[in-house]
C-alpha positions as CSV (number, residue, x, y, z in Angstrom):
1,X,77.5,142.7,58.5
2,X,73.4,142.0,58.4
3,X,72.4,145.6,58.2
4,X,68.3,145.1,59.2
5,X,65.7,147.8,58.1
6,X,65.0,150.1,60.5
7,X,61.3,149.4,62.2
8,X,58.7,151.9,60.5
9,X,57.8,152.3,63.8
10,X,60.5,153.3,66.6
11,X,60.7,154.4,69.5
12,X,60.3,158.3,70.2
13,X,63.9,160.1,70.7
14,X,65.0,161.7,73.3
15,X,67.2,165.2,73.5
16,X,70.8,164.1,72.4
17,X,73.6,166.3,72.6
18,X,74.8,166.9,69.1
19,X,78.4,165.2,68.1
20,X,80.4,164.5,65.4
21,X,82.9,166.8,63.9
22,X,81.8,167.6,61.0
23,X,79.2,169.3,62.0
24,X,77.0,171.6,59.4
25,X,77.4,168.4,57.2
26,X,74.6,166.5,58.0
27,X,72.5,168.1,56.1
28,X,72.8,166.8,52.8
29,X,72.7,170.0,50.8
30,X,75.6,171.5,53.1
31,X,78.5,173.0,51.6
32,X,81.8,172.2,53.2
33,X,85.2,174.5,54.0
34,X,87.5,171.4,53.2
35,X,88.7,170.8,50.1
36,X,87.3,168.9,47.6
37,X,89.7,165.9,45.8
38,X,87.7,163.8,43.7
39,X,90.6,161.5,42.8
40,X,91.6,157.9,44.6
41,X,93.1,158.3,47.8
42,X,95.4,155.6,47.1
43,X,98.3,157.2,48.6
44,X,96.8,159.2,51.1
45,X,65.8,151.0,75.2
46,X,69.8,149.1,75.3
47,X,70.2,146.8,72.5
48,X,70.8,142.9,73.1
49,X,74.6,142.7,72.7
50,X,76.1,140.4,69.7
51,X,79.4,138.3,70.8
52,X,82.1,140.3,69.7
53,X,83.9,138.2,66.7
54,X,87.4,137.7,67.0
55,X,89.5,140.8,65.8
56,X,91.8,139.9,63.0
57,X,94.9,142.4,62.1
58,X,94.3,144.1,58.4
59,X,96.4,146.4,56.2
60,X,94.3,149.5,55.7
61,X,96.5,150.3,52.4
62,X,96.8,149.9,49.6
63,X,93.4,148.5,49.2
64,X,92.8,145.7,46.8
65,X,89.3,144.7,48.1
66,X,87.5,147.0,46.6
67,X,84.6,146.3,44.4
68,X,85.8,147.1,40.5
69,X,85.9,150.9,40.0
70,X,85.9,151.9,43.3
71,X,88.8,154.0,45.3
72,X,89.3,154.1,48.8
73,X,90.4,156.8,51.3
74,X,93.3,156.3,53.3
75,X,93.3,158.0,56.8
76,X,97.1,160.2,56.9
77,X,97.3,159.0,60.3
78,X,96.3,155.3,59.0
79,X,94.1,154.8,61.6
80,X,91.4,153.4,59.4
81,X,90.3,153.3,55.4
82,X,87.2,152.5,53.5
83,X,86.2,152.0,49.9
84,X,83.6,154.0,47.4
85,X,82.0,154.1,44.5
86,X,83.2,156.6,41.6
87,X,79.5,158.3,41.2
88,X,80.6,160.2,45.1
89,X,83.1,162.9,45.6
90,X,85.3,163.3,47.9
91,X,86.2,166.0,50.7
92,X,89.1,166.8,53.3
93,X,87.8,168.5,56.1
94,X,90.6,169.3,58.0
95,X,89.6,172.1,60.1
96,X,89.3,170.6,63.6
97,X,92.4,168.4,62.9
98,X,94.8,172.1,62.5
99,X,92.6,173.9,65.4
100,X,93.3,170.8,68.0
101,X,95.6,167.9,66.5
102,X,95.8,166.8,69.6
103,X,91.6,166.1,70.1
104,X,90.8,165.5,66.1
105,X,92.2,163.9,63.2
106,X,91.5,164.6,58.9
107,X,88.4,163.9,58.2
108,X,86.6,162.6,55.1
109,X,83.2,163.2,53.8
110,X,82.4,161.1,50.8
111,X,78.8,162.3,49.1
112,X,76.8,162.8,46.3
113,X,77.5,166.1,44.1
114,X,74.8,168.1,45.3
115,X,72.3,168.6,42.1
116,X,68.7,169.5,41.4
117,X,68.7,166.7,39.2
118,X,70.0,163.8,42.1
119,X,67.8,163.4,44.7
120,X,68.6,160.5,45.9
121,X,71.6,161.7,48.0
122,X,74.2,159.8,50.4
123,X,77.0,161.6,52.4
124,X,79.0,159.6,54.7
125,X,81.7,161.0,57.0
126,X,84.4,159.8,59.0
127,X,87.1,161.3,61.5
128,X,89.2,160.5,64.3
129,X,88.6,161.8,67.6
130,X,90.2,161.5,70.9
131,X,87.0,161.3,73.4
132,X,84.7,159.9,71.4
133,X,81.1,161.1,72.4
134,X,80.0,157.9,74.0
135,X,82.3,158.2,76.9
136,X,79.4,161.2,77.8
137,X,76.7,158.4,77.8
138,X,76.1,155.2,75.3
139,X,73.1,157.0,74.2
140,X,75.4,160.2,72.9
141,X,76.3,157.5,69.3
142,X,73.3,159.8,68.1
143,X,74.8,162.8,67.1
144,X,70.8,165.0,66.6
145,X,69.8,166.4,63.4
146,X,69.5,170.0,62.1
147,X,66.2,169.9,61.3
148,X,65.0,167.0,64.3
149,X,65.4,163.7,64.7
150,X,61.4,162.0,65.4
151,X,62.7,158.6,65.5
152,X,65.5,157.0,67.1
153,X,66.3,153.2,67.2
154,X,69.6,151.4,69.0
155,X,70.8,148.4,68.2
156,X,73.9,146.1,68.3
157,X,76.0,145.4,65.0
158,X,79.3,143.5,64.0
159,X,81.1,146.0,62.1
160,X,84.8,145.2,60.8
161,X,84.9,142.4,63.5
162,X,83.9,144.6,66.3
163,X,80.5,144.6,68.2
164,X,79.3,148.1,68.3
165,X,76.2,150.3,69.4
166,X,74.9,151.5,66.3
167,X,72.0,154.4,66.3
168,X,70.0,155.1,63.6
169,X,67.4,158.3,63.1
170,X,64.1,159.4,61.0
171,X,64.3,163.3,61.2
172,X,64.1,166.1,58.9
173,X,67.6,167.7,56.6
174,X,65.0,171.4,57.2
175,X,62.6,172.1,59.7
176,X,61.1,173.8,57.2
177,X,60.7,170.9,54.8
178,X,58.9,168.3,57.0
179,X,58.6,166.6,52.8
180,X,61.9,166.1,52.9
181,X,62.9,162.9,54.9
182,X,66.6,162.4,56.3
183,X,67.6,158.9,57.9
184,X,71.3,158.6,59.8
185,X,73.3,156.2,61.3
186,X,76.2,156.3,63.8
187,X,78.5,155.1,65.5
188,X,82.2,155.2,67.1
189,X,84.8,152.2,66.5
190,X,87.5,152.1,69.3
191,X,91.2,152.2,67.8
192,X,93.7,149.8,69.2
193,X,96.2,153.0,69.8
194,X,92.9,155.4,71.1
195,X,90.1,157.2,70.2
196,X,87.4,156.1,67.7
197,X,86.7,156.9,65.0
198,X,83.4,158.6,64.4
199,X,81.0,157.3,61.3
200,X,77.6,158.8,60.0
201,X,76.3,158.0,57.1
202,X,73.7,160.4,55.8
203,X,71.0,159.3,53.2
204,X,67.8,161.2,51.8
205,X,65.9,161.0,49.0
206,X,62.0,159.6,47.4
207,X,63.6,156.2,47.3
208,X,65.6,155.9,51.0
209,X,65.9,152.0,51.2
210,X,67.8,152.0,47.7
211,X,70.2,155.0,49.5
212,X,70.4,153.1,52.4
213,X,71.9,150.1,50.4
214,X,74.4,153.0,49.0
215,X,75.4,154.2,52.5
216,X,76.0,150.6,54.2
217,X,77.4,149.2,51.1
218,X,80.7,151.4,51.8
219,X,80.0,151.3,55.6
220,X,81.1,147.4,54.9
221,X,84.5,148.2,53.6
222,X,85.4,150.1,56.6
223,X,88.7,149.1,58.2
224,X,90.6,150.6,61.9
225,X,93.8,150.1,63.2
């Protein structure tokens, strides 16, 4: 996938409704109810469109792709997987899945431990849901930010074979810290058997093209059903 730098000069955003299910999340310094499992998962404006490359059936487990050190997550449902780097932890938030099991599947937040010392900070997070938030409106990929997202730019990417609207945002983690830059992208991946699966990755931090790098380095390992 040829992830592009966002513009340093986008176009102003809009009022999105706020998606995702991980909510409370998104801001990087957020603690989360799930629980926290550090160990492999082995088991466990409208953009120009890009022609759609041809889908290709993959196994989503065991992974033997990743890069050397890494583990992966594998969704329980094994509706999709992805690969990450042992410096991130990993947590199950599986609150929405036991409230509606019908509407939202496990989800999995992989981030950096949340220090005074590491400011550089990616937190990535992926989940299953039934009506995925674009059905709404194309536009409602952008899930908003706590603190206010001041730029929002659409584009088109070929993720995992599939051509997808991808939204990325310039906001704020704090609307009190206007110092404190956050940058996010989205978007939903149709599964073959229904849903999508919703992906934001997260990133902040005084050197946000190097945490960028971190984020869509895993977002390229991602695989759906």
């Amino acid at each position: 996938m040829n992830w592009q730098a966002v513009p340093a000069v986008l176009k102003v955003a809009v009022p999105l409704a706020i998606g995702g299910v991980l909510a409370g999340a998104i801001a990087l310094g957020a603690t989360s109810g799930g629980n926290n499992d550090g160990a492999p998962q082995a088991a466990a404006a409208t953009p120009t469109p890009v022609p759609e490359a041809n889908a290709t059936a993959v196994p989503l487990g065991p992974r033997t792709d990743c890069p050397a050190g890494w583990s992966y997550y594998l969704d329980p449902a094994g509706r999709f997987s992805f690969c990450y780097p042992p410096q991130l932890e990993l947590i199950i938030d599986d609150a929405s899945s036991k409230a509606n099991p019908a509407a939202f599947g496990v989800g999995a937040i992989v981030r950096h431990p949340v220090t005074k010392e590491n400011t550089n900070r990616v937190l990535l997070e992926f989940a299953w849901m039934k009506v995925g938030n674009s059905s709404i409106s194309p536009d409602n990929i952008c899930p908003g930010m706590l603190g206010g997202a001041v730029t929002t730019n659409l584009t088109a990417e070929v993720i995992a074979s599939r051509s997808l609207r991808v939204c990325e945002q310039e906001g704020f983690a704090d609307p009190l810290r206007k110092d404190v830059v956050l940058r996010t992208i989205s978007f939903e991946f149709p599964v073959t058997d229904g849903g999508v699966i919703f992906v934001q990755a997260s990133y902040t931090g005084p050197f946000l093209e190097e945490t960028r790098n971190d984020a869509t380095t895993i977002l390229d390992t991602l695989k759906v059903r």
